[in-house]
Every structure is written in C-alpha cells, then in structure tokens.
C-alpha positions in Angstrom: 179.1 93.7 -155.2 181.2 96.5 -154.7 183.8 97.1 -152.0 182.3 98.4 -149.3 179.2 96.1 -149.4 181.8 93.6 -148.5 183.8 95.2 -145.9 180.0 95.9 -144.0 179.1 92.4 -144.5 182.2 90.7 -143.1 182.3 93.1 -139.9 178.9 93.6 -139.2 177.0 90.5 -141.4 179.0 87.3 -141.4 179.7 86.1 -138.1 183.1 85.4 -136.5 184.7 82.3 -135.7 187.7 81.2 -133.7 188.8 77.8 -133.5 191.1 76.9 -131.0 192.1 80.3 -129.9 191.9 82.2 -126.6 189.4 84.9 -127.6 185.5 85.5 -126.2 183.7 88.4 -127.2 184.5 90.9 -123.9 180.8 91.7 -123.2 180.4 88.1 -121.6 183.6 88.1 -120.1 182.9 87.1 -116.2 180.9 85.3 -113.7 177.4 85.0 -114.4 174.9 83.9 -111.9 171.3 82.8 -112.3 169.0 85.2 -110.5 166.4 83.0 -110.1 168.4 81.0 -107.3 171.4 83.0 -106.9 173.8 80.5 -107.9 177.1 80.9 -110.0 176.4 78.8 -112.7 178.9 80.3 -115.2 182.5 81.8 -115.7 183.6 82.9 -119.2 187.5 83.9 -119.3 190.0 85.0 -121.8 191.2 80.9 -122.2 188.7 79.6 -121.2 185.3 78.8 -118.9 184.2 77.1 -115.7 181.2 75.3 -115.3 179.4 72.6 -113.5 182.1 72.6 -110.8 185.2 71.8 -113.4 187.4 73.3 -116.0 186.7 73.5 -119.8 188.8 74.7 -123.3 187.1 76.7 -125.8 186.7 74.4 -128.6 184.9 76.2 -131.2 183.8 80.0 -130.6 181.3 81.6 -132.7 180.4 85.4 -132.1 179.4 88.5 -133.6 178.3 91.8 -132.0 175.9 90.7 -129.2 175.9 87.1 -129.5 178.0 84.4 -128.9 178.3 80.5 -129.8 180.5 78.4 -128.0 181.1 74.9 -127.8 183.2 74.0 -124.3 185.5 70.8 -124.1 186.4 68.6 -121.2 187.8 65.4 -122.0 185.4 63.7 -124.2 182.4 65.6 -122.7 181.3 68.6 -124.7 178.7 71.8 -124.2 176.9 74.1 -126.2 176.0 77.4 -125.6 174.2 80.1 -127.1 174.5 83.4 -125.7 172.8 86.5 -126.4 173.1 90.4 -124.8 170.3 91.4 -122.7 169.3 94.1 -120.6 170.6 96.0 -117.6 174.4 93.9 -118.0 172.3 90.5 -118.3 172.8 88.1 -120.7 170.8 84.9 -122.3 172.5 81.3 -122.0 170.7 78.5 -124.1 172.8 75.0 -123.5 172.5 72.0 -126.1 169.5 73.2 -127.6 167.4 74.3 -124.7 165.7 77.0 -123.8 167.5 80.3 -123.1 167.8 81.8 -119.6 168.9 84.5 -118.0 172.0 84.9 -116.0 173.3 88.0 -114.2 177.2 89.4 -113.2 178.1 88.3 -110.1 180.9 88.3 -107.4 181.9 87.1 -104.3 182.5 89.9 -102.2 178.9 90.7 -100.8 175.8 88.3 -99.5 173.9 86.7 -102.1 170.5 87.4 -101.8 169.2 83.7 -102.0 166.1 83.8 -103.5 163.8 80.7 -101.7 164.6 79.0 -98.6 166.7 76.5 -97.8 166.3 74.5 -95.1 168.9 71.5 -95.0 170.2 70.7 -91.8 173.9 69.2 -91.7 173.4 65.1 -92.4 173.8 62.9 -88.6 177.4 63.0 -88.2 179.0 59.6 -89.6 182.8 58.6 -90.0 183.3 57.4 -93.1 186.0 58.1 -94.9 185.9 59.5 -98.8 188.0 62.1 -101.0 187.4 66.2 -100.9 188.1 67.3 -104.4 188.4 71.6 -104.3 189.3 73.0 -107.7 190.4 76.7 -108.4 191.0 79.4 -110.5 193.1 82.6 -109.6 192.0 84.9 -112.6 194.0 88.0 -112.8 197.5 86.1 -111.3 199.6 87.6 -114.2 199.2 90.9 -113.2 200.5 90.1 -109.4 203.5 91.9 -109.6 204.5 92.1 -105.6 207.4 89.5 -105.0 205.8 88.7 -102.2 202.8 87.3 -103.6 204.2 85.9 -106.3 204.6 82.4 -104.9 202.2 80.7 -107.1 200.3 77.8 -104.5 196.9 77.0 -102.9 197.3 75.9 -99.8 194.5 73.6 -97.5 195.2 72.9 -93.8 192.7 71.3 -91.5 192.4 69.4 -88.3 192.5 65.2 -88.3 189.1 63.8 -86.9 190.4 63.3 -83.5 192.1 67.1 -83.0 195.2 66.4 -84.6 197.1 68.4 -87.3 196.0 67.2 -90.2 198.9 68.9 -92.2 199.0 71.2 -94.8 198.3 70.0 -98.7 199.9 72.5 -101.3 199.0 72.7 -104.7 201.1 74.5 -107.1 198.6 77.0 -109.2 199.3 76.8 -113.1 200.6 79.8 -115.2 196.7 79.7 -116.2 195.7 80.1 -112.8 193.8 76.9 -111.9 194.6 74.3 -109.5 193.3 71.4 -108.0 193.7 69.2 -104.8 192.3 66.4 -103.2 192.5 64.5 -99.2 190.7 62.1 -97.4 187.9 63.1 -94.3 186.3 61.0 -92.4 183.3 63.1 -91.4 182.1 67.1 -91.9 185.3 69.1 -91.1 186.7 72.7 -91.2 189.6 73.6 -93.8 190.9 76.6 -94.3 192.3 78.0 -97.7 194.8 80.2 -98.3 196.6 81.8 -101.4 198.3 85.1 -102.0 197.2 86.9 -98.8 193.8 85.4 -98.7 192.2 83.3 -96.5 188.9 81.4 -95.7 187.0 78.6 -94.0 184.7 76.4 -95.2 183.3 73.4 -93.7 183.5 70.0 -96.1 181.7 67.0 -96.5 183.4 63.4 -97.2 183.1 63.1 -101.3 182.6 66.8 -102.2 183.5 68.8 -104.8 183.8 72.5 -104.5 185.2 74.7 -107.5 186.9 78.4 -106.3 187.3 81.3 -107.7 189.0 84.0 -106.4 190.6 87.4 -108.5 194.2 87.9 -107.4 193.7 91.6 -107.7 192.4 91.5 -104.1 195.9 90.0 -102.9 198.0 92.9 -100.3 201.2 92.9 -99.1 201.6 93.0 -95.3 202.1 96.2 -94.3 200.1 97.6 -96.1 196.6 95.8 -95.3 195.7 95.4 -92.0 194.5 92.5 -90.0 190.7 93.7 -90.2 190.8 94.2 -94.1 192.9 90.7 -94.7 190.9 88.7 -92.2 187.6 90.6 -93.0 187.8 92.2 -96.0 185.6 92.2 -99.4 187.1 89.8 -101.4 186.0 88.2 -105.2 185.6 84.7 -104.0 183.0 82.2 -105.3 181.9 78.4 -105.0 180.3 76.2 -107.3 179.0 72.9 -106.1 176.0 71.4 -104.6 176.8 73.1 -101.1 177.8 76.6 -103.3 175.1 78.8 -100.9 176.5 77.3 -97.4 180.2 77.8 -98.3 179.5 81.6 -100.3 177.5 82.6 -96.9 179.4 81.0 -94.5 182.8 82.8 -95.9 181.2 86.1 -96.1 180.1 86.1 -92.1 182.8 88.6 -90.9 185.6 87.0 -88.0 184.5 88.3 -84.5 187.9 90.1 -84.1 186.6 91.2 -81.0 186.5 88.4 -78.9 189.4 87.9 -76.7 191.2 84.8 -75.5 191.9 83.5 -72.5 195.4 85.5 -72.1 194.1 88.8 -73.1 191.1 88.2 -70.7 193.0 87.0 -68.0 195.6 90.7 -68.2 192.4 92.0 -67.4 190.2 90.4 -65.2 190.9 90.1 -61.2 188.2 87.5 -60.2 186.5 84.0 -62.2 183.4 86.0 -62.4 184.8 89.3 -63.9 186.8 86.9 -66.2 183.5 85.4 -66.9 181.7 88.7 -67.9 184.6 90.1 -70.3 184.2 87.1 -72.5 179.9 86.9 -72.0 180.5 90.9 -73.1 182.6 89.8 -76.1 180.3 87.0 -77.0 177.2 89.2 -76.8 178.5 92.1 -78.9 179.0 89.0 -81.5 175.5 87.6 -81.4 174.2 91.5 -82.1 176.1 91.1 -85.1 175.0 87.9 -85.6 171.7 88.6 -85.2 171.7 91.7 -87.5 173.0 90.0 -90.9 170.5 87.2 -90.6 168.1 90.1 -89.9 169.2 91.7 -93.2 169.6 88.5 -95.2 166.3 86.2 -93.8 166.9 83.1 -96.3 170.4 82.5 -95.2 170.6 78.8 -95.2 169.9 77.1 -92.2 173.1 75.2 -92.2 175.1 78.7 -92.6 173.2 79.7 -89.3 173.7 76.4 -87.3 177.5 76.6 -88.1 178.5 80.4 -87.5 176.1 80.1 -84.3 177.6 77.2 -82.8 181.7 78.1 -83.9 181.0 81.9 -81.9 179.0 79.8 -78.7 182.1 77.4 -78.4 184.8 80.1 -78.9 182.4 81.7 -76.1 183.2 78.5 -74.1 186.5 77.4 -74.8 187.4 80.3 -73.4 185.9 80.0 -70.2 187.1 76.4 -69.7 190.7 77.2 -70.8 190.6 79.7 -67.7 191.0 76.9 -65.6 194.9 77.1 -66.6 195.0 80.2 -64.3 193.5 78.8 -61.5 197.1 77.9 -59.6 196.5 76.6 -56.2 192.6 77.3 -56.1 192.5 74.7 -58.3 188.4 75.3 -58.5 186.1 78.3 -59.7 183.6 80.0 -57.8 180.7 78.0 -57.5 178.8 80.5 -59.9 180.8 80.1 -62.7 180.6 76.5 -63.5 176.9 77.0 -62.8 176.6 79.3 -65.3 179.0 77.2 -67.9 176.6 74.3 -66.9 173.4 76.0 -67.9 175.2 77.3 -71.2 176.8 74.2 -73.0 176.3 70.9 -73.4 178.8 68.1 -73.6 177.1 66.1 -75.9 176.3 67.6 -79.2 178.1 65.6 -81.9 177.6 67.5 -84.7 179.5 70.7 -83.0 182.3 68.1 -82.6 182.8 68.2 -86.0 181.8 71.3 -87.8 183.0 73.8 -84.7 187.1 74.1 -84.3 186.2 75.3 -80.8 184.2 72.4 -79.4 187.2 69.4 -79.0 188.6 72.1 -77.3 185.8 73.1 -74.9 185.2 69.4 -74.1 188.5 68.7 -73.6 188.8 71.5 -70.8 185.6 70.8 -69.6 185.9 66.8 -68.8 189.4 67.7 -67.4 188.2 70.5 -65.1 185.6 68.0 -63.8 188.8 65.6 -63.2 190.8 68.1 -61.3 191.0 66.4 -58.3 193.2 63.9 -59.6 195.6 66.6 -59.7 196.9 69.3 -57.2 199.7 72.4 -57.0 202.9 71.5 -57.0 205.8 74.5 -55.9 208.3 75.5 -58.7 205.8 73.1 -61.4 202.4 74.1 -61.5 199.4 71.5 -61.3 200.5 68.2 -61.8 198.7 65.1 -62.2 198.5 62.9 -59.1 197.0 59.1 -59.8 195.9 57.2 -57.4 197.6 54.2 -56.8 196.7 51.6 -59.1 199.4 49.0 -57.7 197.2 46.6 -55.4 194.8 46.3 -58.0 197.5 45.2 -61.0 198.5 42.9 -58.5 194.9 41.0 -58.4 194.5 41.0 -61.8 197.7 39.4 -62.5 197.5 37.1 -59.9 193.6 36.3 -61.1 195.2 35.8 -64.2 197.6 33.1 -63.4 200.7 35.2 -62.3 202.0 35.5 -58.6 201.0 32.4 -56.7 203.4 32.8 -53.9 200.8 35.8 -52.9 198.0 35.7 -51.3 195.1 37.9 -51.5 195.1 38.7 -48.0 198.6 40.1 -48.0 197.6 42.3 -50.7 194.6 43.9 -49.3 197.0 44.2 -46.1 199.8 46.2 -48.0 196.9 48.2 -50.0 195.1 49.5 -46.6 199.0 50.5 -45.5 199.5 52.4 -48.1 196.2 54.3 -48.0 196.9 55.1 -44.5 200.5 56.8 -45.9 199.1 58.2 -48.5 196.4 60.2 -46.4 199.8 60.9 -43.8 201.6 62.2 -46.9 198.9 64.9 -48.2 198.8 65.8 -44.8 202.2 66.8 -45.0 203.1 65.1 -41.8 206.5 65.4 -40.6 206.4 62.4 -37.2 208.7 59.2 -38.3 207.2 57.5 -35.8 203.3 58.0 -37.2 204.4 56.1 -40.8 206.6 53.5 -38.4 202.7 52.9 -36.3 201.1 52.2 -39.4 203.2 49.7 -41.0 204.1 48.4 -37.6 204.4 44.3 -37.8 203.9 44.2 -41.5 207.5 45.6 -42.9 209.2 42.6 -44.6 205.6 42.0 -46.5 205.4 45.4 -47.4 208.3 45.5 -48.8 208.1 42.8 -50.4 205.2 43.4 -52.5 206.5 46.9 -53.0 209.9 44.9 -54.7 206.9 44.0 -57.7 206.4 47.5 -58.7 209.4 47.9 -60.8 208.3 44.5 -63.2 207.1 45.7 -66.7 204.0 43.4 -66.8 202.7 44.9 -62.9 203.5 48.9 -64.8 201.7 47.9 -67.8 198.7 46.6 -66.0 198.7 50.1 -63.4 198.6 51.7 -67.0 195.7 50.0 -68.4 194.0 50.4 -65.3 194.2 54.0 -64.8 193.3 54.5 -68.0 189.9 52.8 -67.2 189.7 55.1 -65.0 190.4 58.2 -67.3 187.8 56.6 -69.6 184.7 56.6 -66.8 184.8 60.3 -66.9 183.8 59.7 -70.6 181.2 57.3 -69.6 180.1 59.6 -66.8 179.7 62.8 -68.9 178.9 61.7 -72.4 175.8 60.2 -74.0 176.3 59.7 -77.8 177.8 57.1 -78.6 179.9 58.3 -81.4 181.2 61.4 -79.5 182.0 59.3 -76.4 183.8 57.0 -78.9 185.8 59.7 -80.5 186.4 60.8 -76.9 187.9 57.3 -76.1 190.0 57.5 -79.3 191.2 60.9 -78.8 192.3 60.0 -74.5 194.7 57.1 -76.2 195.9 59.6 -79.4 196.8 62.3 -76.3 198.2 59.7 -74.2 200.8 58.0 -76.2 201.8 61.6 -77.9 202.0 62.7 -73.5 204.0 59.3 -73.0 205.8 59.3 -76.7 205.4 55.6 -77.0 203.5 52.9 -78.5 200.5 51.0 -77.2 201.6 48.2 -74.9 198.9 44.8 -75.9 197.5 45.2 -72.8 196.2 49.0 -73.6 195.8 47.8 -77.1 193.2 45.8 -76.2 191.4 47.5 -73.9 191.2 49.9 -76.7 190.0 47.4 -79.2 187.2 46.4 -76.4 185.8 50.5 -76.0 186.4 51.6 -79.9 184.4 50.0 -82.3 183.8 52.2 -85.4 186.9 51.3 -87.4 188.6 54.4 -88.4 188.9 55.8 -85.2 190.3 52.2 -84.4 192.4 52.4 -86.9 193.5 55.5 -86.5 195.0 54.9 -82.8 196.4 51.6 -84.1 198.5 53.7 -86.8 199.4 55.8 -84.3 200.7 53.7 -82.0 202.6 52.1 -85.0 204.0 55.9 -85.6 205.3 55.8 -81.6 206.6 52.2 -82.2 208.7 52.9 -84.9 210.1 55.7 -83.2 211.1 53.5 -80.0 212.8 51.1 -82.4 215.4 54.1 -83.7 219.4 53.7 -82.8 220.8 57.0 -81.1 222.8 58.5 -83.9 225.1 59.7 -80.7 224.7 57.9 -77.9 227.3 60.2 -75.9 224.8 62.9 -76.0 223.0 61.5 -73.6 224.5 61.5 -69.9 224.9 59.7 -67.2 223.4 62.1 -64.5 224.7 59.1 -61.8 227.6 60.3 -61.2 226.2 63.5 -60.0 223.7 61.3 -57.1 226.2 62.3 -54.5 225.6 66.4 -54.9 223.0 67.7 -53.0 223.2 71.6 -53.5 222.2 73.9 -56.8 225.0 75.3 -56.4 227.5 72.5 -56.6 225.6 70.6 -58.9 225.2 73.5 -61.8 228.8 73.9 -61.1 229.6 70.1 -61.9 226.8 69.9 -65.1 228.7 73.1 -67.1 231.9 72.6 -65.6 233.2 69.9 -69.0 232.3 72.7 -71.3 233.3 76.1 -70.6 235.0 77.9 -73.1 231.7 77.4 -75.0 228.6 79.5 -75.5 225.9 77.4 -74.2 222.1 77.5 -75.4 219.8 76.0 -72.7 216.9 74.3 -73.1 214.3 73.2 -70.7 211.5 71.4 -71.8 209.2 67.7 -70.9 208.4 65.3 -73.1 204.9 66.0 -72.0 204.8 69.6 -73.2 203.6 70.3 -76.5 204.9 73.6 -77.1 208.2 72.3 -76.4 208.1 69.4 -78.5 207.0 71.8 -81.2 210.7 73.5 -80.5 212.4 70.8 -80.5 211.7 70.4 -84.0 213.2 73.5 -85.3 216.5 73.0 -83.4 218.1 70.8 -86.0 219.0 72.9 -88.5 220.1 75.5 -85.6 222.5 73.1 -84.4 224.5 72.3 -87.6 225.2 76.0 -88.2 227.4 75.5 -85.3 228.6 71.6 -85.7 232.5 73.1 -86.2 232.0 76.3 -83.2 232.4 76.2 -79.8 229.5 76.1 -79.1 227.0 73.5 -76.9 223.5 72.5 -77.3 222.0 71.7 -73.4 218.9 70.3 -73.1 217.3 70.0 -69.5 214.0 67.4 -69.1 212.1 68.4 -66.9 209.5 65.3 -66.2 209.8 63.4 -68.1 209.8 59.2 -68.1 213.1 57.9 -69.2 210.9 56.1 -72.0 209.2 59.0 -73.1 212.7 61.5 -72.8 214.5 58.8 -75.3 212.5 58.8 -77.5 211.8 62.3 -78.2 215.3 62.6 -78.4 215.3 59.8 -81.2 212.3 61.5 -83.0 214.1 64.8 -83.6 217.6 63.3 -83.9 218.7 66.0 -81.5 222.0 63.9 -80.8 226.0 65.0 -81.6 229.2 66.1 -80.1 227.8 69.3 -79.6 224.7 68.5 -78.0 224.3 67.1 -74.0 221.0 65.7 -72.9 220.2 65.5 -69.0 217.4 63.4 -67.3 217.8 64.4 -63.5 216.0 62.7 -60.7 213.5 64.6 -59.7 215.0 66.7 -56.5 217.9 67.5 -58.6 215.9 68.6 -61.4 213.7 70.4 -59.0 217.0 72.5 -57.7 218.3 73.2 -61.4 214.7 75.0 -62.5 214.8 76.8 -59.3 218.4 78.1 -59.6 217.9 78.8 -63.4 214.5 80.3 -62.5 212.3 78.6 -65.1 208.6 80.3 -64.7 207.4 77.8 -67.9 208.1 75.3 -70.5 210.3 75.4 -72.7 212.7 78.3 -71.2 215.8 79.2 -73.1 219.3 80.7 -71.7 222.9 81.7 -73.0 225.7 81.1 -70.8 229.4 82.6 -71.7 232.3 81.0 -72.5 232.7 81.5 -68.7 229.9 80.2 -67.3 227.7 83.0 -66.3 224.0 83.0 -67.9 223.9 86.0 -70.1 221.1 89.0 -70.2 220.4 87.8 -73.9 216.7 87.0 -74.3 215.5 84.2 -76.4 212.2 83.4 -76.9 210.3 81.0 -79.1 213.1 79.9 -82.1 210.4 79.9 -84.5 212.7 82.2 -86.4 215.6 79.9 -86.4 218.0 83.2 -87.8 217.1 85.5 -84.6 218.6 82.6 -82.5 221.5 82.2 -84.6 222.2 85.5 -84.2 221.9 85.9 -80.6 224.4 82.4 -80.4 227.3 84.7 -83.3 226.9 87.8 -81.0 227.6 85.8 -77.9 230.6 84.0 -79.3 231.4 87.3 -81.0 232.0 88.5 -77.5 235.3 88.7 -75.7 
C-alpha cells in the first residue's frame, strides 16, 4: 500500500474516534427538534449534550464525514446514538438500537408550529406541596464580554401561595454554562427567570422538571436595548419537559406594554367611567392581539390560551378595582361601574388564583371595596378603617365563658344601646354637651364602669377575634369554593398580623384552626405567627432611642411642640421619617435604613422617625425587626392629636415622607424620595452637613 492510499483511507475511510474529549463533528452542533410534534428533543454542544430534560458527558464519540456515533453519560445511565446528515439541514438520530428519525434545527425565538392538538386543561387546583427542579444551560456565556453581564447567576423569584414574597433563589451558573435549582410549591404558580438581561414567566407545577436553554449572545446592556426589545424581544430560549409546548408558547406571547396602571390612568381620566373606558381601550387593543396569534397559530395549547387569557382579563380588572384608592371622600363609584365590573369578573375562579399574578390582587380590592363602609375619610389621613364596636359583645362571651360575674347581662345591653346612641351623635358630628349628657342620663357610674374593662388584655383580645369574624363573613358572603375561600381566610390572618406586626393571640389562633382546614395553609399562618412571635420576644438593642412623648402631653400647639421635639438636637442634620407600622411601603424602607445610619454613627447627624398610626405593639416591634435603635436615632409614638398637628405642620401628603432639617432647625429644600439607592441619600445627608 503505498502512501497516499493510506493518507485517503485514514481521512476519508477509517472513522474517527475521541474518547473523552470535547469535540462533535460541527454539522450536528445545536438544537434539534422532532418535526413530527415540534418538540426539542436534542442539544449537541462543543462539551457536551442535553437530553431528556438533564445534562450528559460525551463518553465515547465516533464520527466521520456525515455521520456521527456517540455514546452520552449521566451517572450510571448511558445513551446511544447514531446520527446521520440528511436533507435540507435535517439530520437522522437512531438511540440504542432503534429505528432512525428525523430531527430538525430549532430555536426559541419564534412560535412552534405544534403539529396536533393539545387539549389539556390545567389539573383542579390542589395544595400540596412538592419540589420544582429547573435546569439550564447558557451556551455561548464565554463570549459575554460586557462587565455588566458578566455576573454569572440564574435567578427564580415568585409569589408564596397566599401573595407573599416568596423570595428570590440564585443559582450560580458554571464556567460550562449550566445550572440547576430547586424550591418547594404548594400548587400551579408563576415564576419568573432572569439571567444576563433576560427575563421570562413561566407557570410551574408542584414536582416538575423543566430544562432551559437560552444563548447568552442575546444578552444587552441597558442603554442600549430598550424596554420593548428586553421585555419583548426575540430571544433563543427553549424548554424540555413534559409541559415543553405550554412553557415555549406561553414565553413567546409578547407583554401587553400597552396597558396602563392605575396611576397612569388615573393622570388621565376625570370621571370612574372615563377611568373605566381607558383601561376597557387598553384591554381591548390586547385581546386584538390576542386574538390574532391564536388566529395564526390554531393548535396553540389550550392551557397556553386559558393562562395568557385569564393573566390580561385580571390585569384588565385589577386595575379597575385598585381605582378605588382614588376615590377620597366619595368613597363609592358610579353605580355603572361596579355594574359593569360585576358582569365582567367573577370572584370565584380558583384556578385564576393561582396561575394569574393579577387575580389575589383583584379579589383583594374587590372584597374590600364591597367592605368600604367599615371605613370613611379622614382630614390630613385619607380613608381609615372605622370598626364597629365589638366591646359589648367581648363582654358576653367572657362573661358566658365564666369571667365577670359581678355583671349582669342587663347592664351590658344597657351600656351597649348608650353607646350606639353616641356613636350615631358622633358621625353626626354633633357639637351640643348637653345631647351626649341626655343620653347617658341616670346611667353614668355603670357606664363607666364597664368602660374601665376595655383596657384588660383578655376583653382586647376577644374584640379582636370577634371583628375578625366579622372580616371573615365577607369571605363567606362572596366566595363559593371552598379552597379559594380557605386561602382567602388564610391570606386575611397573613395580612393581619404583618398590618398589626405581631403574633396570633390563642384566641385568634384558634378561631383560625376552626375556619382553615387544608394543612399548609394552616401551617403556613401558624409559621407566621411564629415569625411575628419571635420578633416580639427581641431586647431593644437601645432602649433610649425610643421616647417618652409624655412629657410633651402638656403642649397643645404645632408650633410649640415641633419646637420642643428638635429642640435636644440642633447642631445636627436631621433626616425625617414618617411612616405606620401599617404601611407597606414604608416598612419596605425601613429596611434599607440600617446600613444608611452607620455611615453616620460618628457625625452629627440624627435619624427621626415619626409613627404615624400605629399601635404601640405594632410600632415596637417594627422597630425591633429592623434594629433601627442607637444614639443617633429617636423614635416618636405621639397620641394621635399631636401626631395629627406634626403631619400637618410638616405637610405630609403620604406615607413614608422624608425631610432634612439644618443644623439650625429649619427643614431644608433638599428632596428625598424612596432611599432605595441608599448612596443618593447619603449624599444629600454629606451635602447638608457640608453646608455652613
């Protein structure tokens, strides 16, 4: 055999092999989907492959000019492929012996045209509690050369099953680019993925397992993509996994940038009905668009349908029923509007509860528009919540139950028909003396008597449980299904003790042990209120922080009293603070105002905090939570008149509002909004001290 009989027959003759080593032939390099369902079934990379939802090695590769053997490795499971070139960019894949099929390229940045029809609706919502598993690969990552991008995670936030933050789990992305990561749900729920500057929703069952891929060459740098393109954009993203169609077609559904929220709407609109029409305008324009992709793609899963239908409806409605926040002293809509709202959405459809963001939120507006008259305008604070009183009827259940012999039931059904008659004098604003003396007349001394039991603990933790009952009839008014008006229930007691910052007293415990019966949402508010306990049992790290606002009880004017709050600390730069242990937003703050406050520890400088609101209970321990305590930090709880002068003088429009006052006491021109960039406020707290 002479020479160049042997050169031909290694390079063209005798195949290759590569044990061990990152090389594939580059014609079968990719993603590969088979056509006859549309499905990725296949990725082939430079070190290796993904298949059946999970990573695998190249353990023996065979190959010669358009064929390729390769055996894949994962653990102690092996596969076996044999794949040929075909026609038109196809290829042949033949595993463990079998028959050889065809396979196309693929990506993820366009609708799969699904070839059959699938028809599977979402499962009847249950809560049951089992582990997500998403894996990933990034291909490409080594070429990301932008700084900013180069911060090499996968990121997963979603929602807890009663509305809560769930939290954020990060998983660092290997120098290969995979990943994986893996949390607990308790029932179908929305998660949303991010990495580089890439993001999309998918909607996950309890015991999945989805495998990602995504090509990092479709990462951009802010500026230069815009919100459109990152939001909406044509990205390389696939799934694997036996709900691959609903997550590939749900992701490629573009965002309805165009609907507005409440506060763009409400810039706009100068009447409920006008309000109403913007956002029906915006919601139309999105079912047109709807309407036109499903046109174009008919065998988009029904599942993709029900889920992309139901999250634009509820955004549609959320945002009508958060426009009860701009109602002010109206306090209702036109009659028209909740008809139409009425007609439009339902308050009991479970399964929108869980796979629609939107819905908690519609329901939670709607039940507590329909429970508005419990609460009423209120000058220089908004609308506040008003309870009936609850008192008399503590008092009969305690005394049912053994407590408070030395009463009769007579006296209280006496006091209680008093107090109704002041209670209907005092929302009549009634200024005669003499018409509350008429009332109580011969009856004082009992009166005031039973009025000496409100302050006991057991009578305020029985006014609690009791108005809660009450909250919890709306529930049972408005609400059919059982497991929505149980995740209702669960969700009033979540919002309440994060409202009230503390634990469950047993007497609220139990009524909530007698409405919840499923036991993770049981559960769930028992670890909670074990959170909130926890909290109440922390030791002020500073007690001093907190003052005694009763030496100020004598001063009755804003004047004198601002005067006598700043008065021990000028010479400082003050940042002001006012906030409730009821609001959210400000609790959210809070948070952020720790590490703000040692930059200063050794300056003169002083950390104010005004409550607004807020139950001594509750004030304490928020205060604990955040550890915002130290000799450069004053808390004050005002009673309520005094408070109600300080926001008036200080001209608080919302919660939380922020000031600087000088070194000499005057509240500066210096803006401060938000310190979610905890630098700007540092720099507006240098440039004040700065200042001579």
């Amino acid at each position: 055999m002479n020479y160049l009989k042997l050169v031909f027959l290694v390079l063209f003759v005798i195949p290759s092999v590569v044990v061990g080593q990152k090389v594939v032939n580059s014609n079968f390099l990719g993603n590969w989907a088979n056509p006859g369902t549309g499905a990725w079934e296949y990725g082939f990379y430079e070190d290796g492959a993904v298949a059946f939802s999970d990573f695998w090695k190249y353990k023996r590769v065979e190959y010669g000019k358009k064929r390729m053997e390769v055996v894949l490795e994962n653990g102690n499971q092996t596969i076996a492929l044999k794949i040929k070139q075909g026609k038109n960019g196809n290829i042949f894949i033949a595993r463990d012996g079998a028959k050889g099929e065809v396979f196309r390229p693929c990506d993820g940045k366009n609708f799969v045209a699904w070839v059959g029809v699938d028809t599977v609706s979402f499962s009847k919502p249950l809560v049951t509690t089992d582990t997500v598993t998403i894996r990933g690969y990034i291909r490409n990552l080594d070429k990301v050369t932008n700084p900013v991008l180069r911060g090499y995670t996968f990121t997963c936030s979603y929602n807890g099953l009663l509305g809560e933050d769930g939290g954020e789990i990060v998983a660092p992305i290997d120098s290969s680019g995979r990943f994986t990561l893996r949390f607990a749900v308790s029932a179908p729920r929305q998660v949303g993925l991010a990495w580089g500057r890439m993001w999309k929703n998918i909607i996950v069952e309890p015991g999945e397992t989805v495998l990602l891929y995504a090509d990092a060459s479709d990462w951009k740098a802010v500026p230069n993509v815009s919100k459109e393109e990152m939001i909406n954009g044509k990205k390389d993203v696939l799934f694997m996994g036996k709900n691959a169609r609903f997550h590939q077609e749900y992701t490629c559904f573009p965002y309805p940038l165009w609907m507005r929220d409440m506060y763009e709407l409400r810039e706009i609109a100068r009447s409920d009905m006008e309000f109403l029409r913007l956002a029906e305008s915006d919601y139309l324009k999105s079912v047109a668009c709807f309407d036109s992709i499903c046109g174009k793609y008919p065998n988009l899963s029904k599942r993709c349908r029900e889920a992309i239908e139901n999250e634009w409806k509820y955004y549609f409605a959320a945002t009508l029923m958060q426009n009860r926040f701009n109602l002010g002293r109206r306090q209702r809509f036109e009659p028209e509007y909740m008809e139409y709202v009425n007609t439009h959405f339902s308050v009991n459809e479970p399964l929108c509860y869980f796979i629609t963001q939107r819905y908690s939120t519609f329901l939670r507006d709607y039940t507590g528009y329909v429970d508005h008259q419990k609460f009423r305008y209120v000058e220089g604070m908004g609308m506040a919540y008003i309870p009936d009183d609850r008192f008399y009827e503590a008092l009969r259940r305690l005394k049912e139950g053994g407590r408070f012999e030395e009463l009769t039931t007579e006296d209280i059904a006496t006091c209680e028909n008093i107090n109704r008659k002041i209670l209907d004098l005092s929302r009549q604003q009634t200024a005669d003396t003499n018409a509350f003396q008429a009332v109580i007349a011969g009856n004082s001394m009992l009166y005031g008597k039973l009025n000496a039991y409100r302050s006991m603990p057991e009578v305020r933790e029985q006014e609690e449980v009791i108005t809660r009952e009450y909250e919890l009839l709306l529930y049972d008014t408005l609400v059919s299904d059982l497991l929505l008006k149980e995740l209702c229930y669960a969700q009033l007691f979540m919002t309440g003790m994060e409202y009230d910052h503390k634990p469950l007293l047993p007497g609220m415990m139990k009524l909530a042990d007698a409405r919840i019966s499923n036991p993770i949402l049981n559960r769930k508010v028992k670890e909670t209120s074990a959170v909130y306990q926890k909290i109440a049992s922390k030791k002020l790290a500073y007690e001093a922080s907190l003052i005694d606002v009763g030496q100020f009880s004598h001063i009755s004017d804003a004047d004198s009293l601002w005067q006598a709050l700043i008065e021990p600390y000028r010479g400082n730069v003050i940042l002001l603070d006012f906030w409730g242990s009821w609001c959210e937003p400000c609790k959210n703050m809070l948070a952020l105002m720790g590490d703000i406050e040692k930059v200063f520890e050794n300056e003169k400088v002083v950390f104010m905090y005004f409550a607004y609101s807020s139950p001594e209970e509750a004030w304490k321990n928020v205060i604990k939570e955040f550890d915002l305590t130290g000799k450069n930090i004053v808390h004050y709880n005002l009673p309520p008149l005094q408070q109600q002068m300080i926001i008036e003088k200080m001209e608080v429009r919302g919660y939380p509002t922020y000031k600087i006052i000088d070194k000499a006491g005057n509240v500066t021109s210096r803006v401060l909004r938000y310190p979610l960039r905890p630098q700007s406020v540092i720099n507006e707290i240098k440039a004040e001290l700065e200042r001579e």
